[in-house]
C-alpha positions as CSV (number, residue, x, y, z in Angstrom):
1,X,-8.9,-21.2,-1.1
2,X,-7.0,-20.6,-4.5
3,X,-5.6,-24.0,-5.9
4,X,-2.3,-23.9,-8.7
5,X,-3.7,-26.9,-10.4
6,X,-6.0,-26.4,-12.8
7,X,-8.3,-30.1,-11.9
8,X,-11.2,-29.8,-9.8
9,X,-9.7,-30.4,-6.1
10,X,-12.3,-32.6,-4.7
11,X,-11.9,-35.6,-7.5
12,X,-9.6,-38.3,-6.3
13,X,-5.7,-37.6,-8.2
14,X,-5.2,-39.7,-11.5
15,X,-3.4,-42.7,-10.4
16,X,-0.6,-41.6,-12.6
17,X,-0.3,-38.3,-10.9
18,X,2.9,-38.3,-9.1
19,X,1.8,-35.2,-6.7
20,X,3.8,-32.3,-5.8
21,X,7.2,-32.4,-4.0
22,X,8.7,-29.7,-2.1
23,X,11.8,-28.4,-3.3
24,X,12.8,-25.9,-5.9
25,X,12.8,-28.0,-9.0
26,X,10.0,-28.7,-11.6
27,X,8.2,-31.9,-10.1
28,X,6.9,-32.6,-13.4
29,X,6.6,-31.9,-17.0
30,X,3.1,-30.2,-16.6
31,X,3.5,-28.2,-13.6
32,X,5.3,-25.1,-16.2
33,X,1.7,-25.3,-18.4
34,X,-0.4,-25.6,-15.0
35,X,1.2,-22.3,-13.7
36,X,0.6,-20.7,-17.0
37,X,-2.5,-21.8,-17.2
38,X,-3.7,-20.6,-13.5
39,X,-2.2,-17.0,-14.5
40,X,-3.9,-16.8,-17.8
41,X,-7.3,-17.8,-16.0
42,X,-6.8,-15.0,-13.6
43,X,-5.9,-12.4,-15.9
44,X,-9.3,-12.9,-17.4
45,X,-7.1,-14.1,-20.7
46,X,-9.0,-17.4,-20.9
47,X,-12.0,-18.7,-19.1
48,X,-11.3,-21.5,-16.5
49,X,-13.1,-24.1,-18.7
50,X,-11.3,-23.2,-21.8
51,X,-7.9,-23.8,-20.0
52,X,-9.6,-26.9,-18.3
53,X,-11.1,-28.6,-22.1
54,X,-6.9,-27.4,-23.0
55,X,-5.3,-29.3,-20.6
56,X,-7.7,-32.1,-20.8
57,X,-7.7,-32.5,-24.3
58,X,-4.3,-32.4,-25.0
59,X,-1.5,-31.1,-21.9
60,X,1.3,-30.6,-24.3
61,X,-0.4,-28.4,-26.9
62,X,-3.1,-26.5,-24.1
63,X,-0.8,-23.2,-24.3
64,X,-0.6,-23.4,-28.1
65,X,-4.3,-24.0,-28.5
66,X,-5.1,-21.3,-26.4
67,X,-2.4,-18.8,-28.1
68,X,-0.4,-18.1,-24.5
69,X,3.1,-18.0,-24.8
């Protein structure tokens, strides 16, 4: 099963963590960095736990660090 988010799927959700919503819009400010994340892990452009110490570390700077677009 292939998960979008880039937090290991069996710890329970941040508190803070609003979820997902259905619907077309962004649900939050992450979820843009999350999906480019996910594809830059499967393109082989960054390991998993390189994109995981990014987004950890600091969400709003993890595609800088990591020199994605």
């Amino acid at each position: 099963m292939m998960h979008s988010r880039l937090r290991n799927p069996r710890t329970v959700p941040h508190p803070a963590d609003p979820g997902h919503r259905t619907g077309t819009k962004v649900n939050n400010k992450k979820d843009p960095v999350e999906t480019k994340l996910h594809t830059a892990v499967c393109k082989g452009q960054v390991t998993l736990a390189a994109a995981q110490q990014a987004i950890v570390t600091d969400w709003t700077t993890a595609l800088a660090t990591l020199h994605l677009p």
